[in-house]
N, C-alpha and C positions, 0 to 999 in steps of 0.2 A: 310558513309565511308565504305570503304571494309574491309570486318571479317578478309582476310587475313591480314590487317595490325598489327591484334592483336596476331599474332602466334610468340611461340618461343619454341626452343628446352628445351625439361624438362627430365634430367633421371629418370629411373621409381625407380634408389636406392637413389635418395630425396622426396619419397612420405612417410610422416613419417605414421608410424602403429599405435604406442600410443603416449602420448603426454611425454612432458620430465617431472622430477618428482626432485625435487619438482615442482610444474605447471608453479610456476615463475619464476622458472630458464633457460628459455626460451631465444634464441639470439633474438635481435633487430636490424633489421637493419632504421637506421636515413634516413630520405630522404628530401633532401632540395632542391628546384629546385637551387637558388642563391648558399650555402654551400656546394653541392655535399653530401658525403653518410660517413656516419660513423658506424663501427659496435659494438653495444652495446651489453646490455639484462634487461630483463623484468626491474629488481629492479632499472637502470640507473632511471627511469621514474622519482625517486627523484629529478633526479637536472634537469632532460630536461623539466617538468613541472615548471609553476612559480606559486607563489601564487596569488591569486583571480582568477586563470584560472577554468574552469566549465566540469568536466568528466563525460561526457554522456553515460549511460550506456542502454544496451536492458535485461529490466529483466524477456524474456518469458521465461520459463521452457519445456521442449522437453520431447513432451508423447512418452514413450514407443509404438510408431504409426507402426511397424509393424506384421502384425496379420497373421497368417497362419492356417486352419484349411479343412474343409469340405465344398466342395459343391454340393447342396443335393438337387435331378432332379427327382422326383417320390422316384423311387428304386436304382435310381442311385447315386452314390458318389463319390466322386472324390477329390484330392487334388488340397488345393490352397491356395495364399499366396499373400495380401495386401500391400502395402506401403502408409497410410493415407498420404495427402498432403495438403486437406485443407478443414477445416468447413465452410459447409454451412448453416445448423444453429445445433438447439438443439440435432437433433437427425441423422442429417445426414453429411456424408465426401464425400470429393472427394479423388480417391485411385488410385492408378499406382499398376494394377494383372498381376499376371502369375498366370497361361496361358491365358491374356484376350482376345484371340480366341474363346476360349470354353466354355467363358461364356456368357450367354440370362438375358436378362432384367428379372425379377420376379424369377431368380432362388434363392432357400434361402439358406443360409451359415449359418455354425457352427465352429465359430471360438475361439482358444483356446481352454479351457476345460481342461487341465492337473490338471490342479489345483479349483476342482468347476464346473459346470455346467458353458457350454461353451456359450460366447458371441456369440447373436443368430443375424442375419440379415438378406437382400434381397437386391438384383441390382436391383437399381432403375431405373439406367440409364448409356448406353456406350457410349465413348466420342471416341477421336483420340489415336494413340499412347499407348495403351493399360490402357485407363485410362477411370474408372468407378465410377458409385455415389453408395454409400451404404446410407439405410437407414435400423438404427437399431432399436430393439424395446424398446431396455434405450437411456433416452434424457439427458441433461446438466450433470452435477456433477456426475450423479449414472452413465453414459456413459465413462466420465472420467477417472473415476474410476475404473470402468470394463476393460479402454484399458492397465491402467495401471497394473490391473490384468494380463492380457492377451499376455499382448503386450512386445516385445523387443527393444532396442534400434535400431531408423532406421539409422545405419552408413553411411556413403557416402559411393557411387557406388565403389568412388576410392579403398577407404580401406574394404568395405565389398568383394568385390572382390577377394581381396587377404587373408581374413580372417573372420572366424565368428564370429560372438559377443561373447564378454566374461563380466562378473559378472562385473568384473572392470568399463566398459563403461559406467554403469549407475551414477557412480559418475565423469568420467573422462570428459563424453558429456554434463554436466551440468554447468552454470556457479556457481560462491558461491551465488549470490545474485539472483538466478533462482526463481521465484513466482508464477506468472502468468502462467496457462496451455494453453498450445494451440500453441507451435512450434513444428514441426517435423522434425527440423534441428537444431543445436544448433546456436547460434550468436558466434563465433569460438573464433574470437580477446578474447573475454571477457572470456574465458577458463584458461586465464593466469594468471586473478587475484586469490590473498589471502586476507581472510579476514586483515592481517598485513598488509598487502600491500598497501590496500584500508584506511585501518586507519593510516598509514604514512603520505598518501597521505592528508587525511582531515586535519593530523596535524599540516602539512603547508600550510594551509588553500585555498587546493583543493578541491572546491565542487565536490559532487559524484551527482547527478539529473538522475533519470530511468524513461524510455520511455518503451513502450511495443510494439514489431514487432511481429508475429508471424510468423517466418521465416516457408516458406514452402518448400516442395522437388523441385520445380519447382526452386531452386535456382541450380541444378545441371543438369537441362537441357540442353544442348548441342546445341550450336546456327545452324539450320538448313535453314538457307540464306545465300546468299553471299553479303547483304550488311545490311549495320547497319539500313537503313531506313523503311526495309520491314520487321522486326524483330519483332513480339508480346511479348511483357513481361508478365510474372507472377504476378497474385497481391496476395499482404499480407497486414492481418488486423493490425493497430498499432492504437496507442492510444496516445495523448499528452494530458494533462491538463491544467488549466490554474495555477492554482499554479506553475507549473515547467514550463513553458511557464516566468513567471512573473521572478522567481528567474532566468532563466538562461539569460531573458534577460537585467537584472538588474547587474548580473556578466560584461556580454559583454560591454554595457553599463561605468560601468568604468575600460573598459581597461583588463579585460581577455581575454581568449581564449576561445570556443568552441571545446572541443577534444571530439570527435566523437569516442568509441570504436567501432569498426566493421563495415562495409557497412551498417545493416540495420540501427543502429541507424542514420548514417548520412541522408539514404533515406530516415526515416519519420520525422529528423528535417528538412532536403529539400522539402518534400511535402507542410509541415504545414507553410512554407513561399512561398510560390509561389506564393499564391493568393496575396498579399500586397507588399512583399518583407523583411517583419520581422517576425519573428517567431510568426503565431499565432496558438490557442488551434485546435488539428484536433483529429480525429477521423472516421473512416472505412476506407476501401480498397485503397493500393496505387498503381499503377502500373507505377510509377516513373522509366523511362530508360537514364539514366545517362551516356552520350557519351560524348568525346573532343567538345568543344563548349559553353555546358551548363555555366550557370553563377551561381555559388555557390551564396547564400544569408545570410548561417547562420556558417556553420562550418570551420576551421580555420587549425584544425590538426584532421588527421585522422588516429588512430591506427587499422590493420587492419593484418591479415594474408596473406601469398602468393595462388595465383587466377591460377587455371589452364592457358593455353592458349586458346586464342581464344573467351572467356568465358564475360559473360555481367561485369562481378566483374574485369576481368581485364581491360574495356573499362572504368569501372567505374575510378578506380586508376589513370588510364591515361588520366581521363578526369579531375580529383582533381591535379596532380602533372604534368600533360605533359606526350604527349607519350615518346618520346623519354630517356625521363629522367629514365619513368617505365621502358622503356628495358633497359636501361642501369644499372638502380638498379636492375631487375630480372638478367640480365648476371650476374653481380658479384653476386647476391645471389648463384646464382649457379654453380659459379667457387670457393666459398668460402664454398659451402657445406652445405648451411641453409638447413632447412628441410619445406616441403612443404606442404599446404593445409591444413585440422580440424585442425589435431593433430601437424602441421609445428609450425617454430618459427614464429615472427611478423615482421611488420614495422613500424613506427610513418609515415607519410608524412608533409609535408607542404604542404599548397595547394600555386599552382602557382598564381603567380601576373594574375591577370584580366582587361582586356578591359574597 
């Protein structure tokens, strides 16, 4: 398909900056391909869920992944500034630099440091696009740890753009049930919930089931083809098990739903049924591209936030709900004022009838 069929006007005064507060007070908008659009918010979620339905949730946690410091060439130094995007193993990232012009393979970096003796590393290796591998000299946990030392929250281009990180994003870009390290994006949808919320919801006996995406920066790339077929995707690591494999598919089984918070959860329960066609246990890298066509296997309703244009997350929504349906839910989102992308309000979808 042609990227331009995924465009649509967006003003730049609905790109929300923080998020709405309380978290859950967030607008919803309904989207039914059959029912058409209703506009709710977050707390609705009581009655539009039924009981024995199954709420999928992404519990990675988002390292403080960008790093700025020293790059150190003999005698020479120089400033420079990281944006991690994605582990490749214990001790090393893949990273989006400025100024990665100026920088050579084996140059070593001293990154941070305000606080402590600065996170020490080396380019191991330059890629396209200004994108490089570091390899530090901390591996697993104590590396972790150091980025969380070190490191800021990496905001989306949208909203860092317009503004610098503040104290607040470190709780605002996390969800509540955040565990797992290893995303440098947050899973957004899932930013809306409250611990209340979430126990409302188990009370009417709405299962909660977390999966692990490590969502990567590479979710904010900018599609640079003009058609959806020649397009390479980003991969991120995720994880199912089979306990929650077993209960979610035992929920579905008699007669619940599958509610998918956010795109990545629904991408690695779409992965993990591909190979069969029912959800089985997966684990490592997905590079799952989700266009109009695809045949849904596992997920049902998808809660998700509004997708720039053009954007693989919009082709995704339109490939779960119809295109047509999604422009016509993003116009009105945008004639009624929703707010958009991280920090925007939500939507529920339906997914559309299938072939």
């Amino acid at each position: 398909m042609r990227v331009s069929e995924f465009d649509f006007e967006l003003p730049e005064s609905l790109i929300a900056l923080h998020p709405a507060e309380p978290r859950d007070s967030a607008r919803l908008l309904v989207v039914d391909p059959v029912n058409g659009l209703s506009d709710r918010h977050i707390p609705d979620l009581k009655t539009l869920l039924r009981p024995g339905d199954v709420l999928v949730v992404n519990d990675t946690r988002v390292l403080p992944a960008e790093l700025s410091g020293t790059r150190v060439r003999g005698d020479i130094r120089a400033g420079v500034s990281f944006n991690l995007h994605k582990r490749v193993d214990a001790h090393t990232w893949r990273a989006f630099a400025r100024p990665a012009k100026k920088l050579h393979v084996l140059d070593e970096l001293e990154l941070g440091g305000t606080h402590g003796e600065p996170l020490k590393a080396r380019v191991a290796g330059k890629g396209e696009t200004g994108e490089v591998t570091l390899e530090f000299e901390l591996g697993g946990a104590k590396l972790d740890e150091a980025i969380k030392a070190h490191g800021a929250m990496p905001l989306p281009p949208y909203i860092g753009a317009k503004r610098g990180t503040e104290e607040r994003d470190k709780t605002d870009y996390q969800t509540v049930y955040a565990a797992e390290d290893g995303a440098v994006a947050a899973p957004t949808a899932g930013l809306h919930f409250t611990e209340r919320l979430l126990q409302d919801l188990r009370d009417m006996d709405v299962a909660i089931e977390r999966v692990t995406l490590h969502v990567g920066a590479g979710t904010f790339l900018p599609m640079k083809v003009d058609d959806t077929e020649d397009h390479v995707m980003h991969s991120e690591w995720g994880e199912i098990d089979r306990a929650t494999v077993d209960r979610i598919n035992a929920r579905r089984g008699a007669g619940g739903r599958v509610v998918a918070v956010g795109t990545t959860s629904l991408r690695l329960l779409e992965t993990a049924s591909r190979a069969t066609g029912t959800l089985q246990p997966f684990v490592g890298d997905t590079d799952i591209f989700i266009t109009p066509g695809f045949r849904f296997r596992t997920v049902d309703l998808l809660m998700t936030n509004f997708h720039l244009p053009k954007s693989t997350l919009f082709m995704l929504v339109s490939a779960f709900s119809g295109l047509e349906v999604m422009k016509n839910a993003y116009a009105h989102a945008i004639r009624e004022g929703y707010r958009f992308y991280s920090y925007g309000d939500s939507s529920l979808l339906t997914r559309a009838e299938q072939d």
